[in-house]
C-alpha positions as CSV (number, residue, x, y, z in Angstrom):
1,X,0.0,0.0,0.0
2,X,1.2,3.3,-0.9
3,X,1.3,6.3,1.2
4,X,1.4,9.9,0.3
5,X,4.3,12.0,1.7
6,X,4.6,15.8,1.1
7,X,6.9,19.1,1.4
8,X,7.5,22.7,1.0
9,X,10.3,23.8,-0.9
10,X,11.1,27.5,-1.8
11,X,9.2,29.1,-4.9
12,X,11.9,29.2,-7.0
13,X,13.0,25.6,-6.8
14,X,9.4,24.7,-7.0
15,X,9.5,27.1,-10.7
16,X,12.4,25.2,-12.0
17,X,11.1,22.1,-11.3
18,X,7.9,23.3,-13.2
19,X,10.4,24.0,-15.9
20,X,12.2,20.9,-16.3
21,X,8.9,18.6,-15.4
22,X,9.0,17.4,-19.2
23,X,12.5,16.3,-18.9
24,X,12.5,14.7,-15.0
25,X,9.9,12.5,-13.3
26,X,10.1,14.6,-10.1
27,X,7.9,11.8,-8.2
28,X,10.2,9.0,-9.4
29,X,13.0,10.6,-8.8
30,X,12.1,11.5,-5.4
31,X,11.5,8.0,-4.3
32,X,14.5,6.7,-5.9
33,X,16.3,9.1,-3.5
34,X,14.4,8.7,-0.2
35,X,14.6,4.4,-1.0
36,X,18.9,4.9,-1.1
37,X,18.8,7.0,1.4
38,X,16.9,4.4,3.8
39,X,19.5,1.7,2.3
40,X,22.5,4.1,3.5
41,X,21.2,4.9,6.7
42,X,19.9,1.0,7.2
43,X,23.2,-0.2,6.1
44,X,25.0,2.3,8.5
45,X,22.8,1.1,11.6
46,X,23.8,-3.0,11.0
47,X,27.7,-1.5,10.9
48,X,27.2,0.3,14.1
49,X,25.5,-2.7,15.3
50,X,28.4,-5.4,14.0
51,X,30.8,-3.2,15.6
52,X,29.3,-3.3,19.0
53,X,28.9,-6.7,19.1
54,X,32.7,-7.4,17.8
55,X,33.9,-4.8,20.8
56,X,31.8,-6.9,23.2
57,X,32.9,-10.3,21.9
58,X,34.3,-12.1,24.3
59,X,37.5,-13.2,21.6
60,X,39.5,-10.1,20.6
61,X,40.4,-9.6,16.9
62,X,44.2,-9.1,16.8
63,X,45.1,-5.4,15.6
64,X,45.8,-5.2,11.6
65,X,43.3,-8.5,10.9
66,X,40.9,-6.3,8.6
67,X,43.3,-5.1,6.8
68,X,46.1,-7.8,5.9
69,X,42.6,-9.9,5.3
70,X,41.3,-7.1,2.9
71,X,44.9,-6.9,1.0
72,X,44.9,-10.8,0.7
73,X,41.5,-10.8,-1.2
74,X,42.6,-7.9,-3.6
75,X,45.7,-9.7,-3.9
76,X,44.1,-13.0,-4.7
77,X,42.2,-11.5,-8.4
């Protein structure tokens, strides 16, 4: 189901977009944006959450791991 969202924005950005309606699918385009954005901030809130639950784990990772691990993948193609 589909919800309607809306907002203000100045006169003159809503005049341009007026302008270039023919040329941009302003609701598409706006969706497209607010979905990527959800992704990013999602994606930032399961890294934030991975990195608690490493700092908490009761093994510690030994300093340098990531990024010897990292080099040996790029290394490896």
């Amino acid at each position: 189901m589909s919800e309607v969202i809306s907002f203000k924005v100045r006169r003159e950005i809503k005049e341009k977009m007026l302008k270039y309606k023919d040329r941009v699918n302003w609701p598409e385009l706006l969706r497209k944006f607010v979905e990527e954005k959800i992704r990013e901030l999602e994606a930032e809130d399961n890294f934030k959450k991975i990195l608690n639950e490493l700092h908490n784990a009761p093994w510690k990772i030994p300093k340098g791991l990531s990024a010897k691990l990292v080099r040996e993948n790029r290394d490896s193609y």
